[in-house]
DSSP file (Angstrom, degrees, kcal/mol; ACC not computed):
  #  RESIDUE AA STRUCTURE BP1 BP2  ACC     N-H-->O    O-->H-N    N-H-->O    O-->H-N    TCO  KAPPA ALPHA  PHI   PSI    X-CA   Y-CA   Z-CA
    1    1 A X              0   0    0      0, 0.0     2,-0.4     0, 0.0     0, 0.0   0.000 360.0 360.0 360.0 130.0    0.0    0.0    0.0
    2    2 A X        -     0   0    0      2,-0.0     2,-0.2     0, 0.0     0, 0.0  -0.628 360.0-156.7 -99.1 149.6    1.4    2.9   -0.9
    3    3 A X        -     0   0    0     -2,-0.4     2,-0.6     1,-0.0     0, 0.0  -0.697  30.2-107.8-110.6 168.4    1.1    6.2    1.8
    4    4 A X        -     0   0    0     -2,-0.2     2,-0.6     2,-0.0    -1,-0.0  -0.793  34.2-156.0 -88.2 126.8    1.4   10.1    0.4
    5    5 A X        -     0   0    0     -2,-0.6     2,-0.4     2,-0.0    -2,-0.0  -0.922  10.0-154.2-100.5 117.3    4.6   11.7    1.4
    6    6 A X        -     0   0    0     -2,-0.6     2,-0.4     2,-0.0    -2,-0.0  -0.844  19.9-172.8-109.7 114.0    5.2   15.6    1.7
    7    7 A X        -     0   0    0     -2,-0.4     2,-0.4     2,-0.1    -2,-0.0  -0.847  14.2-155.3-107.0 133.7    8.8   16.4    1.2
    8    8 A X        +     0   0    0     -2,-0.4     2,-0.2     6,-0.0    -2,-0.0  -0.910  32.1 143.2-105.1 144.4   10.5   19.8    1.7
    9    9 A X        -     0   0    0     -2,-0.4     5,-0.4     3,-0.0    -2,-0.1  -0.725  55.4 -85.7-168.8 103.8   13.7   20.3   -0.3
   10   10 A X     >  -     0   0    0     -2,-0.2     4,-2.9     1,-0.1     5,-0.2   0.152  47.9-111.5 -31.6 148.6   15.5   23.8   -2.4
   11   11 A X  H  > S+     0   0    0      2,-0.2     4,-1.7     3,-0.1    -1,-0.1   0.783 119.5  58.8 -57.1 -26.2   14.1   24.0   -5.8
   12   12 A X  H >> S+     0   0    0      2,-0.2     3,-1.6     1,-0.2     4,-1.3   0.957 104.8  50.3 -95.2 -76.1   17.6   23.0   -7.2
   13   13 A X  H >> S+     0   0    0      1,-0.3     4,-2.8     2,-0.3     3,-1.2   0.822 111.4  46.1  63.8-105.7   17.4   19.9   -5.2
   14   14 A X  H 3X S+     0   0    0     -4,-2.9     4,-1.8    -5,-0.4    -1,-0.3   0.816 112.2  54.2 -39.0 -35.0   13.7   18.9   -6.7
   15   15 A X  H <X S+     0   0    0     -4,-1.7     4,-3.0    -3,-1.6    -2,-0.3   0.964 110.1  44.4 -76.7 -43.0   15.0   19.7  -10.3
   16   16 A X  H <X>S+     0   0    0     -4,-1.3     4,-2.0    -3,-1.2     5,-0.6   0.991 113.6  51.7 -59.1 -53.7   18.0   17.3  -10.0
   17   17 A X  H  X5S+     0   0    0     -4,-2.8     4,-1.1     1,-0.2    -1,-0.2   0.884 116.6  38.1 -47.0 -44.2   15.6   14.8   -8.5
   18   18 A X  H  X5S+     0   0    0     -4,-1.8     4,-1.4     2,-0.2    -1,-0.2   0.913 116.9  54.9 -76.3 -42.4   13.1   15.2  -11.6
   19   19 A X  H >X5S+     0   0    0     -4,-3.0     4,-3.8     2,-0.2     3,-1.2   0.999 108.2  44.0 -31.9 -95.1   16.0   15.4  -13.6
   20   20 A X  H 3X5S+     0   0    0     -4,-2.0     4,-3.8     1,-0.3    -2,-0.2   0.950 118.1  46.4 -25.0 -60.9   17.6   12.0  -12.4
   21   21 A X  H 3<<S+     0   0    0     -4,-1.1    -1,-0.3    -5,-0.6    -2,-0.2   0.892 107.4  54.6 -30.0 -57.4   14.2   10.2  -12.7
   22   22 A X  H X< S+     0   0    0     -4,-1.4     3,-2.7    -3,-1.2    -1,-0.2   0.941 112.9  42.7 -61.9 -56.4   13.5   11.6  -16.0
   23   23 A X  H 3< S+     0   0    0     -4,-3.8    -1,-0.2     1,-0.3    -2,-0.2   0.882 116.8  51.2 -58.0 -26.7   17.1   10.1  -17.3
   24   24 A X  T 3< S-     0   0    0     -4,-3.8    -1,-0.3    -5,-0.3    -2,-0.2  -0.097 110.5-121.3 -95.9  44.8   16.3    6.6  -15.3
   25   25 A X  S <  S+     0   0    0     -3,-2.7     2,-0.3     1,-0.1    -3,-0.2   0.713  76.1 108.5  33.6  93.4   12.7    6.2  -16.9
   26   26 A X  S    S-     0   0    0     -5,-0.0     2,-0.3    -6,-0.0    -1,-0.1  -0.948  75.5-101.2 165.7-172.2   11.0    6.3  -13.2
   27   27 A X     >  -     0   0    0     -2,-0.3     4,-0.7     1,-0.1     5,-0.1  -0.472  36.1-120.3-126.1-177.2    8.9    8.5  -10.9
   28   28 A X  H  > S+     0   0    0     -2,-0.3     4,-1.7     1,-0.2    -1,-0.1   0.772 117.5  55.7-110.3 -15.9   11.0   10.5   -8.1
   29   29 A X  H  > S+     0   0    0      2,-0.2     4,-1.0     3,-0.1    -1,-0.2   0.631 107.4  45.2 -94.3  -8.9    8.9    8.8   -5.4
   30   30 A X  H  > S+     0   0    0      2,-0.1     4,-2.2     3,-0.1     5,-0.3   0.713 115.0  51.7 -83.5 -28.2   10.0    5.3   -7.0
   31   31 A X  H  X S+     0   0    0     -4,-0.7     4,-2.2     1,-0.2    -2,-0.2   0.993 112.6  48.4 -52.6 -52.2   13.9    7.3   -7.0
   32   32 A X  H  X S+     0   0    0     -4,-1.7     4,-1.4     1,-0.2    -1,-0.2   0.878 117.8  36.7 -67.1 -37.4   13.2    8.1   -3.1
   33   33 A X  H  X S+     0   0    0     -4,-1.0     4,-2.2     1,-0.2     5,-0.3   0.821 115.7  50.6 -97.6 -12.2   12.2    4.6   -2.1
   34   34 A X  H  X S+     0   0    0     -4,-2.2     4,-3.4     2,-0.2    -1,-0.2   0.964 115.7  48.3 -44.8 -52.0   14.7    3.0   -4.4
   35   35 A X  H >X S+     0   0    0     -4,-2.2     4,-1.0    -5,-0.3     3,-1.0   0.907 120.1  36.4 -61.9 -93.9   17.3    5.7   -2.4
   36   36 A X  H 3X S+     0   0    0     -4,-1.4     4,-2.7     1,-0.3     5,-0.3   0.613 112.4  56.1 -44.3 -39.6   16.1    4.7    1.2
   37   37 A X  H 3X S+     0   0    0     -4,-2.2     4,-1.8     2,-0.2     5,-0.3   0.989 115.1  38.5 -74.2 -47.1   15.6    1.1    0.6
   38   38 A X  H X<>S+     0   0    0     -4,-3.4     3,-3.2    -3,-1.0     5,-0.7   0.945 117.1  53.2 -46.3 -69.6   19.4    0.8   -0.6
   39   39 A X  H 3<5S+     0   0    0     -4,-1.0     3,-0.5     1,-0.4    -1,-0.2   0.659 108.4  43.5 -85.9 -26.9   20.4    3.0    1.9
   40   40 A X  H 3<5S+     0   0    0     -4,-2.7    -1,-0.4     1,-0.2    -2,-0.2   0.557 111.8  56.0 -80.8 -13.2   18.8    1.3    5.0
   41   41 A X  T <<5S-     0   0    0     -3,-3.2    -2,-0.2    -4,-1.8    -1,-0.2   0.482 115.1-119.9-105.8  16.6   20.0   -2.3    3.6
   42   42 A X  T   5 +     0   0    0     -3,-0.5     2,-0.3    -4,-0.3    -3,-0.2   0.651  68.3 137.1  72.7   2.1   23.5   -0.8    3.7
   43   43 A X      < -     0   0    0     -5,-0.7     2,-0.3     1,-0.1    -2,-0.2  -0.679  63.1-102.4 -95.8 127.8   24.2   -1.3   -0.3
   44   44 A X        -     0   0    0     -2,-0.3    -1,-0.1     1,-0.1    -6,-0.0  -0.408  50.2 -82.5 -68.8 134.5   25.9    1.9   -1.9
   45   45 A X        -     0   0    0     -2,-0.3    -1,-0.1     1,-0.1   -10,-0.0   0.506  32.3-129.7 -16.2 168.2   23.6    4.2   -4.0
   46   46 A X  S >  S+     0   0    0     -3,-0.1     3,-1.4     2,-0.1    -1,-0.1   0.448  79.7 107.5 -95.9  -1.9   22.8    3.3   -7.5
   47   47 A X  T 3  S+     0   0    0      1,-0.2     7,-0.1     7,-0.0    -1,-0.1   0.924  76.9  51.9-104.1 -90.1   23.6    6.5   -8.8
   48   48 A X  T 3  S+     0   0    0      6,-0.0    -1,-0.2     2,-0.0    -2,-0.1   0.376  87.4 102.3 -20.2 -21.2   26.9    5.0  -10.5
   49   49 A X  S <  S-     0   0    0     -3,-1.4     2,-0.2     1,-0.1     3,-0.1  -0.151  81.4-107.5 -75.6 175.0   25.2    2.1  -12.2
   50   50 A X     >  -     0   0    0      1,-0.1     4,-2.3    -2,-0.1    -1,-0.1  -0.628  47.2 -97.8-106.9 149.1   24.4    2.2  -16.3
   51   51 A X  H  >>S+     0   0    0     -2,-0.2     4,-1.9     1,-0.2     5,-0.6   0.996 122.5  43.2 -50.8 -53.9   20.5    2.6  -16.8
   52   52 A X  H  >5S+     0   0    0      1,-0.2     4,-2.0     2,-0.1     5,-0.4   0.961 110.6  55.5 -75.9 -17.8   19.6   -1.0  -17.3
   53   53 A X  H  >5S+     0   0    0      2,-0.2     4,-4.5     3,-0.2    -1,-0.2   0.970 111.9  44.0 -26.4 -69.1   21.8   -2.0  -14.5
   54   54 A X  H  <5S+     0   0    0     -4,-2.3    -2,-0.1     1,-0.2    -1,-0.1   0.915 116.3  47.2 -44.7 -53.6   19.7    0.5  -12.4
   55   55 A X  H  <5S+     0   0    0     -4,-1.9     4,-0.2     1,-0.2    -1,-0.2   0.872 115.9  47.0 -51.0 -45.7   16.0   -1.0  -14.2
   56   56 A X  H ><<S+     0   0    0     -4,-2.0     3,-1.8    -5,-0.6    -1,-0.2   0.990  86.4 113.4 -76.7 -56.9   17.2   -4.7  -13.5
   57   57 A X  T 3< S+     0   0    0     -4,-4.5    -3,-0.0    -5,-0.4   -11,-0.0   0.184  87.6   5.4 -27.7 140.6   18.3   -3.9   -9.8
   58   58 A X  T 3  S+     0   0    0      2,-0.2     2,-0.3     1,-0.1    -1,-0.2   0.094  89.9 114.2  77.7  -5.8   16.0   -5.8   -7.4
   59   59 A X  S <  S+     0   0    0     -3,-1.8     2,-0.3    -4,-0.2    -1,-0.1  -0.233  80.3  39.3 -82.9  35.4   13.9   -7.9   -9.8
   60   60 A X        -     0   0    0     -2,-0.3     2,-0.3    -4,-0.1    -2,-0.2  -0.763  63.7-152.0-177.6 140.6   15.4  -11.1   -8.4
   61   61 A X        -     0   0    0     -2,-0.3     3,-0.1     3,-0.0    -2,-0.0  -0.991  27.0-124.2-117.9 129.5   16.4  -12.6   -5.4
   62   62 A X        -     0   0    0     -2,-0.3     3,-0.1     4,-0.1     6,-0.1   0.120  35.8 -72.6 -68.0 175.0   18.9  -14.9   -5.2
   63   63 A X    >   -     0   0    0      1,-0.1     3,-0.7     4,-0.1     2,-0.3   0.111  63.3 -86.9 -43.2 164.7   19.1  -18.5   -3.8
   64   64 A X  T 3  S+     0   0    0      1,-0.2    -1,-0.1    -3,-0.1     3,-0.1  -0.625 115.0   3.0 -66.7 132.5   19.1  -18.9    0.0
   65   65 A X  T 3  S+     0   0    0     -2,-0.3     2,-0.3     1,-0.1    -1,-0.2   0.854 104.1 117.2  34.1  47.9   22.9  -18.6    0.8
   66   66 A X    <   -     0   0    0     -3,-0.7     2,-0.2    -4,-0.0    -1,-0.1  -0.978  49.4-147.7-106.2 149.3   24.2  -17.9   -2.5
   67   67 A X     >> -     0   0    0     -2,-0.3     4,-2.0     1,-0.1     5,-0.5  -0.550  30.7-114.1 -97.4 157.6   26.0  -14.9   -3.7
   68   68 A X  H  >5S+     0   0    0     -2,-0.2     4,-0.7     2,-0.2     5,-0.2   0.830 117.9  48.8 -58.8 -31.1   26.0  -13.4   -6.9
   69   69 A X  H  >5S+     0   0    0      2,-0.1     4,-2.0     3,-0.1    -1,-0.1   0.948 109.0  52.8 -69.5 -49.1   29.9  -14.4   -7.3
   70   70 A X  H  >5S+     0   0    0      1,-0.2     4,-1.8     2,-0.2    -2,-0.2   0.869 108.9  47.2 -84.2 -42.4   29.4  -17.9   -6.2
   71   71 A X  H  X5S+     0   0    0     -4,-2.0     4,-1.6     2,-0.2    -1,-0.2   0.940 118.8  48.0 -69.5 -33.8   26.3  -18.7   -9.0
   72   72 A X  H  X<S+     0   0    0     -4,-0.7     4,-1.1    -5,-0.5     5,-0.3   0.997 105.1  45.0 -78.3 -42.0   28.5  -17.2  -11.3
   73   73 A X  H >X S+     0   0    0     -4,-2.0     3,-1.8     2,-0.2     4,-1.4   0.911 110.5  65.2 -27.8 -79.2   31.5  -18.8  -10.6
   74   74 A X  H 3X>S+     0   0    0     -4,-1.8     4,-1.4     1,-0.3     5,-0.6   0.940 111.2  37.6  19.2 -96.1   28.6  -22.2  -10.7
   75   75 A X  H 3X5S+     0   0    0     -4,-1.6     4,-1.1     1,-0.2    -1,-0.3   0.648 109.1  63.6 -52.9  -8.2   27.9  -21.5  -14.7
   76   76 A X  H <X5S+     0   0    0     -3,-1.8     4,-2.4    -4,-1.1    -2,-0.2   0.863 109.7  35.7-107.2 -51.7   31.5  -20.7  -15.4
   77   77 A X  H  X>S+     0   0    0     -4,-1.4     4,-2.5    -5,-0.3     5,-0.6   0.991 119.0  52.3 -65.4 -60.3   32.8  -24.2  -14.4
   78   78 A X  H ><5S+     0   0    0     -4,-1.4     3,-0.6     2,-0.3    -2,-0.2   0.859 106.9  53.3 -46.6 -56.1   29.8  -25.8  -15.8
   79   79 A X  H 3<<S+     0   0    0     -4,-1.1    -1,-0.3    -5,-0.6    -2,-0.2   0.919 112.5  39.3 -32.3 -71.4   30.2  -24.0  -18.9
   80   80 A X  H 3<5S-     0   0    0     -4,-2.4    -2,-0.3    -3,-0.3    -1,-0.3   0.630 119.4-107.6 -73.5 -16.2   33.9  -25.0  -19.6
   81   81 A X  T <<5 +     0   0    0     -4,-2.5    -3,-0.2    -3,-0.6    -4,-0.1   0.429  68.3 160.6 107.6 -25.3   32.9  -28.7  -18.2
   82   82 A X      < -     0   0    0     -5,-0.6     2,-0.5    -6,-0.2    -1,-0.2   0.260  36.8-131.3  38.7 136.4   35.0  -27.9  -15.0
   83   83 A X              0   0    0     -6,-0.1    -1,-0.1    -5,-0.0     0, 0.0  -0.987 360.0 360.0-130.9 106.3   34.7  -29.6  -11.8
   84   84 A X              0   0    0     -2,-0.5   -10,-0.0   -10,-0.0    -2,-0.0   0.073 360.0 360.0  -4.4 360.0   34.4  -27.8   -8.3
């Protein structure tokens, strides 16, 4: 459920924020909870990422106690035929 939020912030502020949105196809309240949710789980901003990097973040969760290095790592050997 989503709640209404009233944010105060200098206009130059709110234009980078519409700005930023605009360039990641997205809404500036999907930017803010994108921002908070990263920032509360301790994972560094997205800001630095490539757009579909940004768009792909979060649409999967990986296995129970696997990493993203370790499944890849997982296809890499399997690929070449490769043994653990």
């Amino acid at each position: 459920m989503l709640t209404k939020l009233t944010l105060s912030a200098e206009k130059e502020v709110v234009e980078k924020a519409k700005l930023l949105a605009m360039e990641q196809q997205t809404s500036v309240s999907a930017l803010f909870s994108r921002f908070v949710r990263s920032t509360a789980a301790g994972k560094p901003g997205l800001r630095g990422l490539g757009r579909l990097t940004r768009k792909a973040t979060g649409i999967i969760t990986l296995p129970s106690g696997k990493t993203d290095r370790r499944i890849l790592e997982d296809e890499l050997l399997e690929k070449h035929g490769l043994n653990r």
